[in-house]
N, C-alpha and C positions, 0 to 999 in steps of 0.2 A: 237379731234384726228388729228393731224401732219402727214400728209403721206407725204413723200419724194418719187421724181421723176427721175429715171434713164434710158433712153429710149435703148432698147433692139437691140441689132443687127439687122438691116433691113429684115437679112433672116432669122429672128425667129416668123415673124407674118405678117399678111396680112395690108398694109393702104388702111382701104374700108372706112370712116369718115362715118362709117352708124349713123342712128340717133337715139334718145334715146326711140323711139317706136317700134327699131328694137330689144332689150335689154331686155330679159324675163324670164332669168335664171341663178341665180347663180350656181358654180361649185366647191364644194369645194375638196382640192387636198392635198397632203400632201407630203413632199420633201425627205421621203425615207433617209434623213440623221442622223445622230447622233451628236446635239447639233452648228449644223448650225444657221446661221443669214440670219432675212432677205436682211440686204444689201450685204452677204455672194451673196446670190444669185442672187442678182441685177447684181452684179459686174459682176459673171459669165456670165450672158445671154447677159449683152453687150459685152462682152469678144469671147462670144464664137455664133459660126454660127453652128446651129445644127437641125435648123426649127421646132423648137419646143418651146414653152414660155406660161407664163399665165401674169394675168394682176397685180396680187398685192401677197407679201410677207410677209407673217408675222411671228413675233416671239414674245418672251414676254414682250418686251423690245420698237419695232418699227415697222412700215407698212412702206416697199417701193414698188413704182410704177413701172413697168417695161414696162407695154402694155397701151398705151389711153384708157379708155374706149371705145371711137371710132372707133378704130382700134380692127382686129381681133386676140385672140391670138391661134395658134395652141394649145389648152391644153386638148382637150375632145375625137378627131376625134379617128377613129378607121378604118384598110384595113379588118375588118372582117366587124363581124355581129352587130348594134347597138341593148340593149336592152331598149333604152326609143325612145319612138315614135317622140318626140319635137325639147328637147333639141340637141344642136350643135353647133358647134365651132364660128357659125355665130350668132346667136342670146342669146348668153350666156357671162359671165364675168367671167373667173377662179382666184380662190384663193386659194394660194398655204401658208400651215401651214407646218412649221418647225417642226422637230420634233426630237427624244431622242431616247433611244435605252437600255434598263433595262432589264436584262435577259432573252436576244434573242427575245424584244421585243418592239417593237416601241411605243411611245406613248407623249403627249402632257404636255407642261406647262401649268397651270389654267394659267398663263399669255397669253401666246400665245392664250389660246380657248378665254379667255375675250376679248382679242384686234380681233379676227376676228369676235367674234358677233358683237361689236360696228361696223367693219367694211362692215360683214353683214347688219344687218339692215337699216347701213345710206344708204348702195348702193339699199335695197330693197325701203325705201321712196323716193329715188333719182327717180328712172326707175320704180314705180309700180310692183315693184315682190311682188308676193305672196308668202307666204311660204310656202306651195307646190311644188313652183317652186328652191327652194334653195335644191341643189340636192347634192350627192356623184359622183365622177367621176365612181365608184364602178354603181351606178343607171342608168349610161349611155350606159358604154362598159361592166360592171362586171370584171374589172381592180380590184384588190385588192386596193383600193385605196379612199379615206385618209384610212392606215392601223386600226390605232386605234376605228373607225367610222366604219369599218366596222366588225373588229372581235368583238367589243362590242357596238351591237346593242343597249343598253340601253343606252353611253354617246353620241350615235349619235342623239338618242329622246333628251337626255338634250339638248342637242345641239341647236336641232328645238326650246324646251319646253322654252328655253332661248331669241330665238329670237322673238315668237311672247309676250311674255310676257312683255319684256323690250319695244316691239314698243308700246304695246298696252298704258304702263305706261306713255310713252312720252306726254309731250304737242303739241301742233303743235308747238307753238315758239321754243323749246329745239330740237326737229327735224331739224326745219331752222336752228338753230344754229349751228347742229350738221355739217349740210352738209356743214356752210359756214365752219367752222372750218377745213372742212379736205379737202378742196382745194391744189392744187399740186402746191407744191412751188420746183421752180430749183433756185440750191445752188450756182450752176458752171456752168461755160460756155459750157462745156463737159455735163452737164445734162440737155442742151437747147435741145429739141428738131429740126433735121433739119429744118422743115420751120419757123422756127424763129432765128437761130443760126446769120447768116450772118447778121440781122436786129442787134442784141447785140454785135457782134462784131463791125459792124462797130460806135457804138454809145458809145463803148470805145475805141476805137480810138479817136473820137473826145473828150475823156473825157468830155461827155456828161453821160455816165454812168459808177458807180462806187458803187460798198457793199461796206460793213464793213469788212474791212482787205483786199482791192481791188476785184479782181476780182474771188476771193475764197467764198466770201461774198454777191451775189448779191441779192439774196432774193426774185424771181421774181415769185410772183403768175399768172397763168396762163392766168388768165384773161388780168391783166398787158402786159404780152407780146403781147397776142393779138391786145391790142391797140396799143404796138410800133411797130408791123407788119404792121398792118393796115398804123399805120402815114406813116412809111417809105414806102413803096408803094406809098402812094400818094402825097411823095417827098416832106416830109415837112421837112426831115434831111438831104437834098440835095443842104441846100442853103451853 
């Protein structure tokens, strides 16, 4: 799985770099639209300051990334009354499903539900969630919300009935693979996250770095970056 990385307005989520034991709740959410896209959405939240965001997008087609893992996204909170005792905006990862809209009612592609199981489950072996803890934003606040999950209770069991099934199926290797596979890859210099931004600019400048089709093309897994963060820091691109 391919998840593409767009990082979100500053004032749509908290940067707390918590760690991956702080991490114990999925939140699934649904986007109240009619035949939107995930990077539909991507696009929006960095576009727009409205303090509000979740962490990934999906549709039938593609997963994009909007919130770090690490970081917090506003997607569950409530100024009233919560109905689950745990789960919160802090210790949770929201996932927001695209959705359709068929006589006066909302509902999902088997593509979009498939790509957020896979996406489910890799984030559950990632961070140890349970499935128990893979919740409705509906289980939180009682938000009508993912619509279709909630008015029919039975696709929301498949749902579940889908996720432990397919992990349980996995081997541990296809797991590892799983997760190296959907590693965040930025495309564009616009999709570098701030503290790394200035690190990739100035390393084309130096046409030191370069994608395929220049600078449209960069192709930089996360990890990668990290390590040209780290070099340039300790001014090894300074000579």
């Amino acid at each position: 799985m391919e998840i593409r990385f767009q990082q979100a307005n500053p004032g749509n989520y908290l940067s707390a770099a918590r760690g991956k034991e702080q991490i114990s709740y999925l939140v699934i959410h649904f986007t109240a639209n009619d035949g939107d896209t995930a990077k539909n959405n991507a696009d929006y939240f960095k576009n727009s300051n409205i303090s509000t965001s979740a962490h990934y997008f999906v549709d039938e087609n593609e997963v994009w990334q909007s919130v770090r893992d690490a970081d917090i996204a506003w997607h569950c909170g409530t100024k009233g009354t919560y109905f689950h005792p745990y789960c919160r905006n802090g210790n949770s990862i929201g996932i927001e499903l695209c959705s359709r809209i068929k006589n006066g009612k909302y509902y999902f592609q088997p593509g979009t539900v498939e790509n957020a199981v896979q996406l489910a489950r890799m984030l559950m072996q990632k961070y140890g969630i349970a499935p128990d803890h893979v919740v409705r934003h509906y289980d939180v606040t009682h938000k009508n919300c993912p619509a279709p999950f909630v008015e029919n209770a039975a696709a929301w069991q498949d749902f579940k009935r889908r996720l432990t099934e397919e992990v349980d199926d996995m081997t541990a290797d296809e797991v590892k693979n799983l997760i190296a596979q959907s590693k965040t890859v930025y495309r564009t210099v616009e999709a570098v996250p701030e503290w790394g931004r200035a690190t990739v600019e100035k390393l084309i400048r130096k046409g030191s770095l370069q994608g395929e089709g220049g600078t449209a093309g960069l192709n930089l897994s996360e990890d990668m970056l990290r390590v040209l963060v780290i070099n340039d820091r300790s001014g090894i691109y300074d000579a």
